[in-house]
PDB file of N, H, CA, C and O in Angstrom:
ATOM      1  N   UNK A   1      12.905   1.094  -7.068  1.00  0.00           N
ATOM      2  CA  UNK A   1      11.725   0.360  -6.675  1.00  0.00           C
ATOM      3  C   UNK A   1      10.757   0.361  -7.848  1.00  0.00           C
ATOM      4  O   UNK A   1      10.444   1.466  -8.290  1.00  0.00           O
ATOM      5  N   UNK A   2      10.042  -1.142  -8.631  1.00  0.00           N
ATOM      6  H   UNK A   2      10.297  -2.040  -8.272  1.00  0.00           H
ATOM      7  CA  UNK A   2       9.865  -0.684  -9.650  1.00  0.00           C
ATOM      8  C   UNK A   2       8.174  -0.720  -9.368  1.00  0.00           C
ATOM      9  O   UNK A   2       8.057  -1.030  -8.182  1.00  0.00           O
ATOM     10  N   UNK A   3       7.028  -0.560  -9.881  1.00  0.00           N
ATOM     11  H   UNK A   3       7.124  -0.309 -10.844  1.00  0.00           H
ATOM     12  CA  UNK A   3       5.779  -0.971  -9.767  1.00  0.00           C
ATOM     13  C   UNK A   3       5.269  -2.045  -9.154  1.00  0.00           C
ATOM     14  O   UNK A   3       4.638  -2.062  -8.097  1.00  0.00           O
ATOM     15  N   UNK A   4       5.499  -2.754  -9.702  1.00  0.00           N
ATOM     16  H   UNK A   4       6.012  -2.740 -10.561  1.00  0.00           H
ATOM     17  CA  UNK A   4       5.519  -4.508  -8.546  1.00  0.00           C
ATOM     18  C   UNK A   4       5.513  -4.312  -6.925  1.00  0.00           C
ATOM     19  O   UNK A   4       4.666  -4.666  -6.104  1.00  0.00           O
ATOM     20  N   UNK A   5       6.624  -3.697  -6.766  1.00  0.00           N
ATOM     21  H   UNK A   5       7.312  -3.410  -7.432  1.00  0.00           H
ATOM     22  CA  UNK A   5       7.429  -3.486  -5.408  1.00  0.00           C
ATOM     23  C   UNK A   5       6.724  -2.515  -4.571  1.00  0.00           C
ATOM     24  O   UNK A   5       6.779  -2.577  -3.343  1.00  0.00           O
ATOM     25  N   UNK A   6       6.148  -1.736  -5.120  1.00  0.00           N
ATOM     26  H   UNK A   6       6.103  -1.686  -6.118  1.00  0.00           H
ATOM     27  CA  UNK A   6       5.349  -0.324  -4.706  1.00  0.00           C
ATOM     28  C   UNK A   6       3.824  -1.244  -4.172  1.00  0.00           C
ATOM     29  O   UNK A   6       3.429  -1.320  -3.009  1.00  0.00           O
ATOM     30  N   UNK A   7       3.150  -1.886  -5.424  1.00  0.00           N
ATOM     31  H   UNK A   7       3.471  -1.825  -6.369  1.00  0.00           H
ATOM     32  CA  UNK A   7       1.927  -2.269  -4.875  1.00  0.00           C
ATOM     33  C   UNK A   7       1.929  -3.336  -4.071  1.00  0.00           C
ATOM     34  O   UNK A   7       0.957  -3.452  -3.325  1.00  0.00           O
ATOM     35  N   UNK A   8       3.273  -4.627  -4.005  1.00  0.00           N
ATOM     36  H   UNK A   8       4.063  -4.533  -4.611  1.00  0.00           H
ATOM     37  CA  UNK A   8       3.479  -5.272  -2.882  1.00  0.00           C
ATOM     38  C   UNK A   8       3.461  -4.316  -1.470  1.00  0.00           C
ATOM     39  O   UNK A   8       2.340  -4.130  -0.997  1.00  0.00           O
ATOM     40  N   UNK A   9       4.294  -3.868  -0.959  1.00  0.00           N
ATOM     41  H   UNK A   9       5.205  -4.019  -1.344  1.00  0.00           H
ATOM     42  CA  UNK A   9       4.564  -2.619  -0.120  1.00  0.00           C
ATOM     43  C   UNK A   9       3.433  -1.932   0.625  1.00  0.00           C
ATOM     44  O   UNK A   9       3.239  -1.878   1.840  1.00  0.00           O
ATOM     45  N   UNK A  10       2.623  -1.343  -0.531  1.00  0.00           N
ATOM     46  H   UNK A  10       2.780  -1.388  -1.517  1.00  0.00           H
ATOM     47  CA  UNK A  10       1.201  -0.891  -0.306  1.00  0.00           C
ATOM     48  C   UNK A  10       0.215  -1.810  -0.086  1.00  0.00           C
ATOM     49  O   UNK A  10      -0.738  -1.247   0.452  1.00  0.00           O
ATOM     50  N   UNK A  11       0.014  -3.006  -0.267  1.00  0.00           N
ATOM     51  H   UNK A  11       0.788  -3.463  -0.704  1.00  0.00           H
ATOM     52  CA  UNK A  11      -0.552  -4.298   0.208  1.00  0.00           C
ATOM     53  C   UNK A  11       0.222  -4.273   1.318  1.00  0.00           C
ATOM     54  O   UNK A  11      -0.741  -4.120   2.070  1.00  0.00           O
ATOM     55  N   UNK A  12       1.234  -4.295   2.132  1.00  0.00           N
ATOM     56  H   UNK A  12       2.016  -4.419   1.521  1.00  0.00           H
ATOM     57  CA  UNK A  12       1.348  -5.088   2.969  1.00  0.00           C
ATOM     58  C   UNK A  12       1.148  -3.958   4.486  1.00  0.00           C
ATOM     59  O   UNK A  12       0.815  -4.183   5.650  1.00  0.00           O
ATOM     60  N   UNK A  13       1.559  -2.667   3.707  1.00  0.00           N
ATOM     61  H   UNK A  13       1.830  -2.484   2.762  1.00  0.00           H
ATOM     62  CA  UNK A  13       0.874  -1.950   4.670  1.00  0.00           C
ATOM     63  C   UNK A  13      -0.314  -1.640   5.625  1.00  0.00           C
ATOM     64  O   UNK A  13      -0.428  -1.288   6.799  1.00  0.00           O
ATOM     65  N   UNK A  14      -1.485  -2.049   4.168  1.00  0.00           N
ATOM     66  H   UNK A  14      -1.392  -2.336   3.214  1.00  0.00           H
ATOM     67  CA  UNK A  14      -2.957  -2.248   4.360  1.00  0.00           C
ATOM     68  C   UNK A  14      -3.176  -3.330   5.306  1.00  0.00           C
ATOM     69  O   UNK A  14      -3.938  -3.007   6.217  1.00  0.00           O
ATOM     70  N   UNK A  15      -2.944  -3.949   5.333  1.00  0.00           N
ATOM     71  H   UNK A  15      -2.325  -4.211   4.594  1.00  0.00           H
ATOM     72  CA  UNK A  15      -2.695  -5.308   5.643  1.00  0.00           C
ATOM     73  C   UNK A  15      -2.168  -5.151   7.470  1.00  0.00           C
ATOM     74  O   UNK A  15      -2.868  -5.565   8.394  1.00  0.00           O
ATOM     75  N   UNK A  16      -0.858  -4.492   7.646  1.00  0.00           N
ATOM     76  H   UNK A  16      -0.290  -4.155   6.896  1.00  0.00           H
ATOM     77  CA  UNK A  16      -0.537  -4.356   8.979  1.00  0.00           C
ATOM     78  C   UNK A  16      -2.034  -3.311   9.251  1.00  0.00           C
ATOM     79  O   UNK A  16      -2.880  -3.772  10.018  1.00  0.00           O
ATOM     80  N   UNK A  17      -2.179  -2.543   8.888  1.00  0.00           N
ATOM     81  H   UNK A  17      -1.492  -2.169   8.265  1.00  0.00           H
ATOM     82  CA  UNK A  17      -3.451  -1.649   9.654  1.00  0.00           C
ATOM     83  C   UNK A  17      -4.819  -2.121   9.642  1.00  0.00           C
ATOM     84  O   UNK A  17      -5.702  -1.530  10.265  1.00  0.00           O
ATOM     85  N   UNK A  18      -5.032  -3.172   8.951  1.00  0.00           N
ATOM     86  H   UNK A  18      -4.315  -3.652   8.445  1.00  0.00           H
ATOM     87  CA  UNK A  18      -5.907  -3.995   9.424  1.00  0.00           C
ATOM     88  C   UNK A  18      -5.710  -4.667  10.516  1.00  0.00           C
ATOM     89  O   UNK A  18      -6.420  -4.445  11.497  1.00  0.00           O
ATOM     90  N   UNK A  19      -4.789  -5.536  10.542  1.00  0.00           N
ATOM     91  H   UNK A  19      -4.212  -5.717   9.745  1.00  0.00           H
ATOM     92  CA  UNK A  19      -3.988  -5.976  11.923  1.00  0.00           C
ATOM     93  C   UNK A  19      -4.238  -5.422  12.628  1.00  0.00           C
ATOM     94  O   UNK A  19      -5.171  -5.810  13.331  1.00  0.00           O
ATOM     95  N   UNK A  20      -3.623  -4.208  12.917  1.00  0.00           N
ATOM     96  H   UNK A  20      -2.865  -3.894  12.345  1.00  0.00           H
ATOM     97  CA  UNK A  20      -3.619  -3.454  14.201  1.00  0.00           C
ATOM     98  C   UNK A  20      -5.368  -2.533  14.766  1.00  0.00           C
ATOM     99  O   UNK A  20      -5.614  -2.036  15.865  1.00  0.00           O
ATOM    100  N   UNK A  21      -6.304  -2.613  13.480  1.00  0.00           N
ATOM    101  H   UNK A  21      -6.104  -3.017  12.588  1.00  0.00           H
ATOM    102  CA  UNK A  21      -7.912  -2.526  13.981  1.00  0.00           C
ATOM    103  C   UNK A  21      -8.239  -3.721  14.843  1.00  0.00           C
ATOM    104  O   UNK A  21      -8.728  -3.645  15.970  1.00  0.00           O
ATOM    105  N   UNK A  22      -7.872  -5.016  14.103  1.00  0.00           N
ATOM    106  H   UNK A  22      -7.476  -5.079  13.187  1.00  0.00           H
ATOM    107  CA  UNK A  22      -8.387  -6.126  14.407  1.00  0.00           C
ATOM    108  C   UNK A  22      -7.731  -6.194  16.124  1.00  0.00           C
ATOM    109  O   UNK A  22      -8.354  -6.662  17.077  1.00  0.00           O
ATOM    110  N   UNK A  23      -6.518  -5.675  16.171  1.00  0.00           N
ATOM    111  H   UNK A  23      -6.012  -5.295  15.397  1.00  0.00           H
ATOM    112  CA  UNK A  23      -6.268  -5.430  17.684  1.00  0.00           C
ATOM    113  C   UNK A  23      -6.826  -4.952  18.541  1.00  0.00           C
ATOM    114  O   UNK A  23      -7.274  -5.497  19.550  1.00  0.00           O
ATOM    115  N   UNK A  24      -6.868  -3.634  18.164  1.00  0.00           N
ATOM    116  H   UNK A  24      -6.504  -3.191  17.345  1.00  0.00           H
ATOM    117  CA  UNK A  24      -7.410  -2.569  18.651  1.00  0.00           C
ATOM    118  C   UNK A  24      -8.994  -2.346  19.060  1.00  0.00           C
ATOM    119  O   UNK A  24      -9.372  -1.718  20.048  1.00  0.00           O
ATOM    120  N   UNK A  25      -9.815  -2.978  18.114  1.00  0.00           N
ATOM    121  H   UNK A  25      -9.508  -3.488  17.311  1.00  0.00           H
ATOM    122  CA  UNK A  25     -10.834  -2.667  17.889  1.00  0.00           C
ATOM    123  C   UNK A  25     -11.453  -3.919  17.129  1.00  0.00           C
ATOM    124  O   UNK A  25     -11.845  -3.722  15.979  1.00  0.00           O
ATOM    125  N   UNK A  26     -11.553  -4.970  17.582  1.00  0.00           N
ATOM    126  H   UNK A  26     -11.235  -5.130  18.516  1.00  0.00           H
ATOM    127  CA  UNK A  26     -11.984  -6.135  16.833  1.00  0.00           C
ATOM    128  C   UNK A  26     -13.683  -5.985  16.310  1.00  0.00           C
ATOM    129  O   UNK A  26     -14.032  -6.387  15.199  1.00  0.00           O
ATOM    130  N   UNK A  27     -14.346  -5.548  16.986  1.00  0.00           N
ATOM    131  H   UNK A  27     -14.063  -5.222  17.888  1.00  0.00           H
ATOM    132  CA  UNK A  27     -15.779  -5.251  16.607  1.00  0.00           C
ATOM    133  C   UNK A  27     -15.988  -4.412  15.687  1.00  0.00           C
ATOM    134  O   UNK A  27     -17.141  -4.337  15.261  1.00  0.00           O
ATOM    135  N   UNK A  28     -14.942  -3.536  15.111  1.00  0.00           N
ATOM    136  H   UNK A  28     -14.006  -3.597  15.458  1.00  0.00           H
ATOM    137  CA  UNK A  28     -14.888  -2.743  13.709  1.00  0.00           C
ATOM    138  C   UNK A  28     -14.407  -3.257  12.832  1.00  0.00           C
ATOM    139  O   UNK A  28     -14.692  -2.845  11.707  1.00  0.00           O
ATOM    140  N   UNK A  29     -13.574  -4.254  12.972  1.00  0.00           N
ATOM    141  H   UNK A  29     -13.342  -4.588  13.886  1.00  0.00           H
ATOM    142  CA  UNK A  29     -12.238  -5.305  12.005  1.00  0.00           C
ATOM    143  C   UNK A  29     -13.927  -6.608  11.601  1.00  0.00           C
ATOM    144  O   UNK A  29     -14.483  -6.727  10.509  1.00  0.00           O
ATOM    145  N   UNK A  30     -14.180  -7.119  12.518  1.00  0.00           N
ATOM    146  H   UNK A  30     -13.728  -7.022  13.406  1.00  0.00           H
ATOM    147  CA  UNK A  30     -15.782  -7.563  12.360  1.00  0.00           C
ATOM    148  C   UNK A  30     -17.123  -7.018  11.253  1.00  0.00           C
ATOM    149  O   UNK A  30     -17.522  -7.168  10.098  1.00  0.00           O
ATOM    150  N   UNK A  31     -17.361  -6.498  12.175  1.00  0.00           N
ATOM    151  H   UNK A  31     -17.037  -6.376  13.113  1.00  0.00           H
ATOM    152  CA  UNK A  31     -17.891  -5.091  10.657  1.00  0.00           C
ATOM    153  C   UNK A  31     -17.377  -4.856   9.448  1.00  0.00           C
ATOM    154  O   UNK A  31     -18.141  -4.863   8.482  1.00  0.00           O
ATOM    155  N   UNK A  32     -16.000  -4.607   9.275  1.00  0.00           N
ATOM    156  H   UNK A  32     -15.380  -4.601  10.059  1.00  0.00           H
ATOM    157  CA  UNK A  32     -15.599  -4.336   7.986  1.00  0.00           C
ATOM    158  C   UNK A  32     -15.647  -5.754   7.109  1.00  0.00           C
ATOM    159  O   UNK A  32     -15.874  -5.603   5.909  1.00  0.00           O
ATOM    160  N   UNK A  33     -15.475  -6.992   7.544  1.00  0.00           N
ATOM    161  H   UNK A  33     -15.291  -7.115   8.519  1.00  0.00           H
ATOM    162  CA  UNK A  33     -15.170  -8.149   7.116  1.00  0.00           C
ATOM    163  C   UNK A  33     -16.314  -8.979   6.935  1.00  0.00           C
ATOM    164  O   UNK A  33     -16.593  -9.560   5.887  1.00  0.00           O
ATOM    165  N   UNK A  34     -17.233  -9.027   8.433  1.00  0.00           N
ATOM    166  H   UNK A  34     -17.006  -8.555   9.285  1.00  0.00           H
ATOM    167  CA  UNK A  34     -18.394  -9.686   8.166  1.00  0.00           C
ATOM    168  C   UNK A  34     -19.709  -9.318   8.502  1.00  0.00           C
ATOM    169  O   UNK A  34     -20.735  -9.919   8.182  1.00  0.00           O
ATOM    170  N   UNK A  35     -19.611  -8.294   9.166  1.00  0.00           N
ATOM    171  H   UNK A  35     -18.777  -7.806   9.426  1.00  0.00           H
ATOM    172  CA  UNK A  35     -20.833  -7.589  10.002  1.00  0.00           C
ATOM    173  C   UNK A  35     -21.411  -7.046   8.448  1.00  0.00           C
ATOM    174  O   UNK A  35     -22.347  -7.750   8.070  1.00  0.00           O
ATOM    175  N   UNK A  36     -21.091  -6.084   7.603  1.00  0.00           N
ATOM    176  H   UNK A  36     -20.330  -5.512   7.910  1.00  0.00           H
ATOM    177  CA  UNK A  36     -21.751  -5.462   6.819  1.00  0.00           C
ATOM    178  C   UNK A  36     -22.402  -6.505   6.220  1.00  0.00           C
ATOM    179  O   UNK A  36     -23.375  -6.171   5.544  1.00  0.00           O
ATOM    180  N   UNK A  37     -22.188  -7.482   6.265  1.00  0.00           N
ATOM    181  H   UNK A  37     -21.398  -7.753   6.815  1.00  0.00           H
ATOM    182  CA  UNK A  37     -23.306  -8.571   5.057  1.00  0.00           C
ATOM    183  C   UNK A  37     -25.146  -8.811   6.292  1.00  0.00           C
ATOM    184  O   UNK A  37     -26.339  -9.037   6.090  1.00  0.00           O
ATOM    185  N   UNK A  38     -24.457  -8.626   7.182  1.00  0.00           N
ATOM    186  H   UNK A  38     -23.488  -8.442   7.347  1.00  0.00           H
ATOM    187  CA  UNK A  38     -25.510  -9.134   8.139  1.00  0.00           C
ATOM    188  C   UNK A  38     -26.451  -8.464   8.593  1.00  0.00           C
ATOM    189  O   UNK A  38     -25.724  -7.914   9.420  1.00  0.00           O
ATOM    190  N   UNK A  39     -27.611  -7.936   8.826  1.00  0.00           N
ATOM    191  H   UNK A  39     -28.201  -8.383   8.154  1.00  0.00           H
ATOM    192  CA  UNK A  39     -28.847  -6.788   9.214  1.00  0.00           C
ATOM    193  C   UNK A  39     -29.081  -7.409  10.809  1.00  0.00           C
ATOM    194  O   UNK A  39     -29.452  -8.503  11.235  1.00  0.00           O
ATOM    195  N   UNK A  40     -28.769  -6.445  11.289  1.00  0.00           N
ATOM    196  H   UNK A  40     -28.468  -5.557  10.942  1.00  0.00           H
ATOM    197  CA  UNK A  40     -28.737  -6.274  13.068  1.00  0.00           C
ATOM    198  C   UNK A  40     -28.141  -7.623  13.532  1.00  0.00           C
ATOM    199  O   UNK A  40     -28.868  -8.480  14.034  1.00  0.00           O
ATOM    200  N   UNK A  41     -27.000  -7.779  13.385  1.00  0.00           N
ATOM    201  H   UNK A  41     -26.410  -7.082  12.976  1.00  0.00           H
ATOM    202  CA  UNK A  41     -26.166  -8.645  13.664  1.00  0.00           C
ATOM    203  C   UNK A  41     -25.438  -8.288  14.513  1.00  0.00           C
ATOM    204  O   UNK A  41     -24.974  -7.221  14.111  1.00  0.00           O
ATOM    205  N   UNK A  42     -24.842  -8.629  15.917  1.00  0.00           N
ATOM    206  H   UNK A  42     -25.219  -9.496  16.243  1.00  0.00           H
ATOM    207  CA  UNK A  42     -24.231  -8.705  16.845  1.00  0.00           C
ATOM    208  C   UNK A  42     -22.243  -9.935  16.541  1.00  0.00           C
ATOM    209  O   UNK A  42     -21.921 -10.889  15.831  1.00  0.00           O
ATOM    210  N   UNK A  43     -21.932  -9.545  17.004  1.00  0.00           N
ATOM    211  H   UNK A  43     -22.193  -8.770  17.580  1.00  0.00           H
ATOM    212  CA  UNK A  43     -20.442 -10.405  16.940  1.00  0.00           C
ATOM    213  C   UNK A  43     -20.801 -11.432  18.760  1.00  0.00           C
ATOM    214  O   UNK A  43     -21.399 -11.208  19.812  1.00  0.00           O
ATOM    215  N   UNK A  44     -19.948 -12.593  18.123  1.00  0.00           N
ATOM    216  H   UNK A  44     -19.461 -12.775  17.268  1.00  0.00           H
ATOM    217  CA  UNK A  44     -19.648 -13.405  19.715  1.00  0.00           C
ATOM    218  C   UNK A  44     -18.950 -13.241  20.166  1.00  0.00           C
ATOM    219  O   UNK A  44     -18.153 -12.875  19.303  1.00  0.00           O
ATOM    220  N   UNK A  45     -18.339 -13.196  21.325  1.00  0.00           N
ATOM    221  H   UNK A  45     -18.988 -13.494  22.026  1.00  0.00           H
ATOM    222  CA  UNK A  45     -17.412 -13.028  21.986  1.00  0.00           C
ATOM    223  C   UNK A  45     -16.056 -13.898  21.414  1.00  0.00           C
ATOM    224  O   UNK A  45     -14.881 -13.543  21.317  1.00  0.00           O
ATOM    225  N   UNK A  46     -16.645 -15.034  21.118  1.00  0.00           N
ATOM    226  H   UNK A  46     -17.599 -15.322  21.197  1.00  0.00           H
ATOM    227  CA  UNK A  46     -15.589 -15.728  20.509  1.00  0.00           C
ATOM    228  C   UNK A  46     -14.892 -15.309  19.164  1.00  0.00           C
ATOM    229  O   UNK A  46     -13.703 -15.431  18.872  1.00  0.00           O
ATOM    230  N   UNK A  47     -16.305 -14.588  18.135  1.00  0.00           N
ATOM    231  H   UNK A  47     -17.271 -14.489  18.372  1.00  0.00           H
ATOM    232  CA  UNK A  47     -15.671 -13.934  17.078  1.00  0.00           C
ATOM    233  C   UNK A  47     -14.671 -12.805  17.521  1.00  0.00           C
ATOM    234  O   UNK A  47     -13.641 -12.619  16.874  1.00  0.00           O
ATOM    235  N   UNK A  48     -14.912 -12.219  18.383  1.00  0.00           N
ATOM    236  H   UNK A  48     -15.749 -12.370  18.909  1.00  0.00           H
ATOM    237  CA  UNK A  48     -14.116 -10.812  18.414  1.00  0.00           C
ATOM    238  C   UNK A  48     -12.850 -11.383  19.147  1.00  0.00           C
ATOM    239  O   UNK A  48     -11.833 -10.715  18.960  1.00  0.00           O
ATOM    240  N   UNK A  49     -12.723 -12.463  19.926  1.00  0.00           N
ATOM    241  H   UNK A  49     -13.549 -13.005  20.078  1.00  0.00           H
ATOM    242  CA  UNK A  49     -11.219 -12.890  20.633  1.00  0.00           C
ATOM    243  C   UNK A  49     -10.531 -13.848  19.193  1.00  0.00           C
ATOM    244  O   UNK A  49      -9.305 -13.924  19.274  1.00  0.00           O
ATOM    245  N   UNK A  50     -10.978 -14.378  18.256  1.00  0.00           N
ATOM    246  H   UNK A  50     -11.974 -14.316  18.191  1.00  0.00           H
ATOM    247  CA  UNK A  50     -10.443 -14.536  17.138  1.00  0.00           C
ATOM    248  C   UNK A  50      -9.913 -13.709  16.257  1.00  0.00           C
ATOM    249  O   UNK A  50      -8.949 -14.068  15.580  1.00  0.00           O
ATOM    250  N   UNK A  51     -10.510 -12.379  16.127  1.00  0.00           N
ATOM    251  H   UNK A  51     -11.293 -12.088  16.677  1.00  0.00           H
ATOM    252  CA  UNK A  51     -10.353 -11.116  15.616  1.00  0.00           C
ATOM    253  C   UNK A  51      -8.992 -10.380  16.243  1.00  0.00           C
ATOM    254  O   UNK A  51      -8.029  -9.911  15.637  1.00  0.00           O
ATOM    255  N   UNK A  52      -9.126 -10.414  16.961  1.00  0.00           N
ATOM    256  H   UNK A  52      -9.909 -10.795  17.454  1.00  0.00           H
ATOM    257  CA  UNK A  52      -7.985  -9.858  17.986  1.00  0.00           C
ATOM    258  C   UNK A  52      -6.926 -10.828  17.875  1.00  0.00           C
ATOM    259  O   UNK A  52      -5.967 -10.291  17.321  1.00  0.00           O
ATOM    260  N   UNK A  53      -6.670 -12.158  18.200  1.00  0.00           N
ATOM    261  H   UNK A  53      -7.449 -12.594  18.650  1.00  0.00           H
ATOM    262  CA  UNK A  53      -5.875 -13.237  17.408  1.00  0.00           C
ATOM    263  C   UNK A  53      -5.113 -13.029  16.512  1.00  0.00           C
ATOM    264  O   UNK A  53      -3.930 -12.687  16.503  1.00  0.00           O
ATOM    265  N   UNK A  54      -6.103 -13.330  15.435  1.00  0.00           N
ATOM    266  H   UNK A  54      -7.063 -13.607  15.443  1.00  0.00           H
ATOM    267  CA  UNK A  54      -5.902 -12.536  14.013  1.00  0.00           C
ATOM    268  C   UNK A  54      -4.929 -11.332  13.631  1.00  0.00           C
ATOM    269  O   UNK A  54      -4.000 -11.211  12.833  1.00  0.00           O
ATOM    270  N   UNK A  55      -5.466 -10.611  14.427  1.00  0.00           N
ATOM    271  H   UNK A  55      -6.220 -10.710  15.076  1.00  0.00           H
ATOM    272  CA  UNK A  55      -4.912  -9.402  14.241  1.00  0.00           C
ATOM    273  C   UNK A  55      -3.451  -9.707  14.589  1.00  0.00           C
ATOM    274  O   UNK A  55      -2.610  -9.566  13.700  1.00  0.00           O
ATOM    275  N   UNK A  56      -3.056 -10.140  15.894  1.00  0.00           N
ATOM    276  H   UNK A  56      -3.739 -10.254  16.616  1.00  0.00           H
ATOM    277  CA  UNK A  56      -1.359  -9.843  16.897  1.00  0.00           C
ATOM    278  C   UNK A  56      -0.610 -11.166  15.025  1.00  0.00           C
ATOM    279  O   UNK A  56       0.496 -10.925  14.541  1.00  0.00           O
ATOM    280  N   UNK A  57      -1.421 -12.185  14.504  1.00  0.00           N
ATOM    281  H   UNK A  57      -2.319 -12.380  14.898  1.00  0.00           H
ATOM    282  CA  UNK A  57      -0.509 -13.028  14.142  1.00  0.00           C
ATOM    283  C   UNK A  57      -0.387 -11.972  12.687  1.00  0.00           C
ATOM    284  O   UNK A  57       0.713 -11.902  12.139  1.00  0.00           O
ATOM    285  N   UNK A  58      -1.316 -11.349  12.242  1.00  0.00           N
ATOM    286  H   UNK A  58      -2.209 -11.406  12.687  1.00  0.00           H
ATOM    287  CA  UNK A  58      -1.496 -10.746  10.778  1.00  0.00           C
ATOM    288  C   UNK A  58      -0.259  -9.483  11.153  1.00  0.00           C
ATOM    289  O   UNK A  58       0.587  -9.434  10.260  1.00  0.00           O
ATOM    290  N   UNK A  59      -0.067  -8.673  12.075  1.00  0.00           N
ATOM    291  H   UNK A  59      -0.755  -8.713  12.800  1.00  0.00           H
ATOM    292  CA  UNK A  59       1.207  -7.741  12.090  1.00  0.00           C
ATOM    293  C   UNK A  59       2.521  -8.493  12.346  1.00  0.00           C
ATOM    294  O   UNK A  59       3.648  -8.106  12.034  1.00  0.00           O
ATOM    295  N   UNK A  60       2.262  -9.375  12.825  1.00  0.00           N
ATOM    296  H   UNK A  60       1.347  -9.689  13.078  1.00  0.00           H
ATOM    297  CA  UNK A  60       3.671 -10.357  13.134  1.00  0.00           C
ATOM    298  C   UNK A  60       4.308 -10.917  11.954  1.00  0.00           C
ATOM    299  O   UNK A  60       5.532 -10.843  11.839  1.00  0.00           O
ATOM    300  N   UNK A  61       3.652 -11.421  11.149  1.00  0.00           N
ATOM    301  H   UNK A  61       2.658 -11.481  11.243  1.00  0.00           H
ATOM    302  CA  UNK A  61       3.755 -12.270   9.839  1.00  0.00           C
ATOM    303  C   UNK A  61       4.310 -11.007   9.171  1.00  0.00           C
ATOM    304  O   UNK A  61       5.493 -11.011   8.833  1.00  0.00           O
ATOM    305  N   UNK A  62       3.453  -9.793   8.928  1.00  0.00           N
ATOM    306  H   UNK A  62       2.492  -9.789   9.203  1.00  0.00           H
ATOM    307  CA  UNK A  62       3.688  -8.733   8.084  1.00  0.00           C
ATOM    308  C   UNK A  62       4.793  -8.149   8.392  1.00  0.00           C
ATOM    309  O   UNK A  62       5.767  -8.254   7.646  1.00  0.00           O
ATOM    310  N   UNK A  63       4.845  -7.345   9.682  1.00  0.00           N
ATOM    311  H   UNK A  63       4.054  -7.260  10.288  1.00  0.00           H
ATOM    312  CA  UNK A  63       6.072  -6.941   9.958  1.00  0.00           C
ATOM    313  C   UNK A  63       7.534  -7.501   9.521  1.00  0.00           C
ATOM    314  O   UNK A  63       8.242  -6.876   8.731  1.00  0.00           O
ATOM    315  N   UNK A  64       7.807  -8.373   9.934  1.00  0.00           N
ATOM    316  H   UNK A  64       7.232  -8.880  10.575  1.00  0.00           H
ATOM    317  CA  UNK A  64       8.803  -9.612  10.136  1.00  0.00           C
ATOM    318  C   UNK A  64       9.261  -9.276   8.660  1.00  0.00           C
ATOM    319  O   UNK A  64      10.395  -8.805   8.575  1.00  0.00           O
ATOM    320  N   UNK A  65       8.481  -9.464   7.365  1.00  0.00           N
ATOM    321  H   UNK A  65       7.560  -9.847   7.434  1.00  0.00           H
ATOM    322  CA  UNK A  65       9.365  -9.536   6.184  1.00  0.00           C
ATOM    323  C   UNK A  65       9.588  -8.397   5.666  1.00  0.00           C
ATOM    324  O   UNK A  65      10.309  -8.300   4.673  1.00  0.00           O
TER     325      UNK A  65
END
């Protein structure tokens, strides 16, 4: 496995465990992504059911290859 392969790998890991916040926990996957730019900012309901979305298609895609 040469360098390339390692930091692909390690990207794609990051990547499923984002996924699985954005599942889990969409209002923290929120926060990490867009909440911190914002001062007493709240998420919509619609943001966080996109988040969660997001998330089931971002481990699916990842997993899979």
């Amino acid at each position: 496995m040469g360098m390339p392969q390692i930091i692909i790998t390690i990207v794609c890991a990051l990547l499923i465990i984002y996924g699985l916040v954005s599942i889990f926990s969409p209002r923290t996957a929120w926060k990490l992504s867009l909440g911190w730019q914002l001062k007493d900012a709240e998420p919509s309901h619609s943001a966080l059911i996109a988040n969660r979305v997001g998330g089931v298609f971002m481990v699916i895609i990842k997993a899979s290859k």
